[in-house]
Legacy VTK file of the C-alpha trace (Angstrom):
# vtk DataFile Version 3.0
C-alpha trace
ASCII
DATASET POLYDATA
POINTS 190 float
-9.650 -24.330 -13.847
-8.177 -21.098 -15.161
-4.277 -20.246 -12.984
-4.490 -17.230 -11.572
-1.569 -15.062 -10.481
-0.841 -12.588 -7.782
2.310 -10.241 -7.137
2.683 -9.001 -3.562
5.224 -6.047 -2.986
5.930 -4.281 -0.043
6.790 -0.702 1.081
8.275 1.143 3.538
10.715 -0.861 4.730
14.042 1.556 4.515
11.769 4.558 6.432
12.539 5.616 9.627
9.133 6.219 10.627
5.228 4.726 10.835
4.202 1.078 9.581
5.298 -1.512 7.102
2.492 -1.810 3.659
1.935 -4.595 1.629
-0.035 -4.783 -1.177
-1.311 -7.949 -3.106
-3.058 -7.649 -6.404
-5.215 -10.281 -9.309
-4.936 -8.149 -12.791
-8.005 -8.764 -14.637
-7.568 -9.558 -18.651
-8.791 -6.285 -19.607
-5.652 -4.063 -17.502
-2.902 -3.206 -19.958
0.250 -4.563 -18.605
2.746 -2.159 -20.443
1.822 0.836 -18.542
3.004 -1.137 -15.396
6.458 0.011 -13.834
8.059 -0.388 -10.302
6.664 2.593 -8.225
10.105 3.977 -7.429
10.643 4.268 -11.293
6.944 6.624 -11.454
6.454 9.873 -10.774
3.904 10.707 -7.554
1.154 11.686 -10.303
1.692 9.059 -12.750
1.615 6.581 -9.211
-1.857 8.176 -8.397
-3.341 7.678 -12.017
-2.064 4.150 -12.271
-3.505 3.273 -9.201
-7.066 4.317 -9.681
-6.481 2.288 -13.306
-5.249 -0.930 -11.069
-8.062 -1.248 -8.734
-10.362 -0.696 -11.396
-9.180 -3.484 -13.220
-8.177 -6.087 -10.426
-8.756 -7.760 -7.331
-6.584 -5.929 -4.844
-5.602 -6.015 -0.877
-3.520 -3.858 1.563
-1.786 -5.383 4.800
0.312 -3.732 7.307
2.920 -4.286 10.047
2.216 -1.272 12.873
5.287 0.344 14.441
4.930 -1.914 17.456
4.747 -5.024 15.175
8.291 -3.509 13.723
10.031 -3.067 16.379
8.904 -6.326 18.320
9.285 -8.608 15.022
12.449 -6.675 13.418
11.333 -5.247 9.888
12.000 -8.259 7.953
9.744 -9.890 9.527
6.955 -7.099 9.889
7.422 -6.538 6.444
6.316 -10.714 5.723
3.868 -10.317 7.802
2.564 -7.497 6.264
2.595 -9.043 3.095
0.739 -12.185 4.690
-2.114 -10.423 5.789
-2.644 -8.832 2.095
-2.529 -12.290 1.016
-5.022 -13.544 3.080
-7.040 -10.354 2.037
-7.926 -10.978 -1.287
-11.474 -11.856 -2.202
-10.123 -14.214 -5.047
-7.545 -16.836 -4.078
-4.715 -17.414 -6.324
-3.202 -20.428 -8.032
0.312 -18.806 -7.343
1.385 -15.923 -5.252
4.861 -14.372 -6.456
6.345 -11.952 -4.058
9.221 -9.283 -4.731
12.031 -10.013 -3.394
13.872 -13.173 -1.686
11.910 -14.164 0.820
8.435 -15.702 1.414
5.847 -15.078 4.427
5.056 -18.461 5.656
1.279 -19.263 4.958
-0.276 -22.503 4.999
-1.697 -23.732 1.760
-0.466 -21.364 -1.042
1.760 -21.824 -3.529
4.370 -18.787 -2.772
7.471 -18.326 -4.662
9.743 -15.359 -4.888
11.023 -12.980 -7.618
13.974 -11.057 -7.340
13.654 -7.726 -8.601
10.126 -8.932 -9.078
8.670 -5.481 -9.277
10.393 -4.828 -12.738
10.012 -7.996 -14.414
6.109 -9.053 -12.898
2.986 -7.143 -14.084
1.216 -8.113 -10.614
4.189 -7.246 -8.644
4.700 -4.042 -10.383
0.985 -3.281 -9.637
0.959 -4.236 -5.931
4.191 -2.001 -5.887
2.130 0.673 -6.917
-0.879 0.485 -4.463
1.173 0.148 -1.727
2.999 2.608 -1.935
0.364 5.140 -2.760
-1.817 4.030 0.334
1.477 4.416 2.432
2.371 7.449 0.943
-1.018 9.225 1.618
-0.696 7.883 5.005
2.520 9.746 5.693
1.185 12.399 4.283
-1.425 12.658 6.731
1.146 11.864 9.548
3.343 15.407 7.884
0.793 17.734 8.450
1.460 16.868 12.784
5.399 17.109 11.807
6.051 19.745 9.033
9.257 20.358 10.560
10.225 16.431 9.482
9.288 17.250 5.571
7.865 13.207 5.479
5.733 14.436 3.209
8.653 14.951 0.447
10.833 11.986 2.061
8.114 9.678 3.208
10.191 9.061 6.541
13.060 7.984 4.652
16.643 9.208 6.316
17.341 12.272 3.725
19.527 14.536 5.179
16.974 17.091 5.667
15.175 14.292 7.880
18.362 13.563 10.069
19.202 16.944 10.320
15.491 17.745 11.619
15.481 14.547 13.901
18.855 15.966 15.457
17.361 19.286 15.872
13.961 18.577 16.742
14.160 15.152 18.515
12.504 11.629 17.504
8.754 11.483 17.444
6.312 8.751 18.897
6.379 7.438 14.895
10.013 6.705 14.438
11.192 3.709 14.597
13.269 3.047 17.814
15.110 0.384 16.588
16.624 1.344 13.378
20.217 2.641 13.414
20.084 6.256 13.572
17.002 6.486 15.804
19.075 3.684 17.959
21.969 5.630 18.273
20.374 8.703 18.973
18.305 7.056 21.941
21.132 5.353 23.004
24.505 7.056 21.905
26.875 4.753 23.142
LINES 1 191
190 0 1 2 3 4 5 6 7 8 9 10 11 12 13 14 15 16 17 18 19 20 21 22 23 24 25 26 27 28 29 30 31 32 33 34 35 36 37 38 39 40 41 42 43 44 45 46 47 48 49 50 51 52 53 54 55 56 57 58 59 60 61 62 63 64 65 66 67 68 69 70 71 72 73 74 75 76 77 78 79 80 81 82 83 84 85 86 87 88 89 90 91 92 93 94 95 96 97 98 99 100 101 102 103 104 105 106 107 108 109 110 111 112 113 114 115 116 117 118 119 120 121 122 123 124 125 126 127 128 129 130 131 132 133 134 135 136 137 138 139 140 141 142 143 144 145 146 147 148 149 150 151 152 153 154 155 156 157 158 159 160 161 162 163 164 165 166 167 168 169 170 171 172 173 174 175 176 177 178 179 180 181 182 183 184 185 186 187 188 189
């Protein structure tokens, strides 16, 4: 029986705003490894061509953690769950699921083990860093076009200054994430 290999990254986890993505992905032989890089270390175009390339040449799944599931979970735990769920998405099951990161979601039979800094060292990781966060980043994209004043679409609902500053002038929105520190504070300021 031939081992097969997954890498499972997730993104989104720093933002202030919107859902949790995880993305799990099965290269196939023919996929050139070498033009795989974490996504932060890509450029939004380069992201976009290399993920057409990927789920050409792969098995691939996307899972997410909602807002709600954030803020009820705590985004450490969203986030495995999100990752779970793209797990349990694939149409090919792995031998061995390695995850960025040092954590593991808990999932009955699977072999799970973690990589730190995964998603510069793992071909699969670095690939499932990529999907994800291209399907989140289109998402938030969408979500920008509501908010303009919020400029997600250049920070992807990360706090940037330009983000805090707008939050402070303009107020929260039903997408940001009540429970994180600055949104906290600015709910409840003492």
């Amino acid at each position: 029986m031939k081992f097969i290999i997954a890498g499972v990254d997730e993104v989104g986890r720093g933002s202030l705003i919107g859902p949790v993505y995880a993305a799990a992905v099965i290269l196939k032989k023919k996929l050139d490894k070498k033009k795989l890089k974490d996504s932060k270390k890509l450029t939004k175009k380069n992201r976009e061509i290399l993920e057409k390339y990927i789920k050409k040449n792969s098995y691939w799944s996307i899972g997410s953690a909602s807002l709600k599931e954030i803020e009820k979970l705590n985004i450490l735990n969203a986030s495995l769950l999100a990752m779970k769920r793209a797990i349990k998405k694939l149409n090919k099951r792995p031998s061995c699921v390695l995850i960025d990161g040092n954590k593991i979601p808990k999932i009955k039979n699977y072999n799970l083990k973690y990589v730190i800094k995964g998603d510069e060292k793992i071909p699969e990781i670095s690939a499932a860093s990529i999907i994800a966060k291209v399907a989140r980043d289109r998402l938030i994209t969408k979500m920008s076009k509501k908010f303009v004043k919020y400029a997600w679409d250049k920070n992807a609902g990360y706090g940037t200054k330009l983000h805090l500053i707008a939050i402070k002038k303009f107020g929260i929105t039903k997408y940001h994430r009540k429970t994180f520190s600055p949104i906290h504070n600015i709910l409840s300021p003492n």
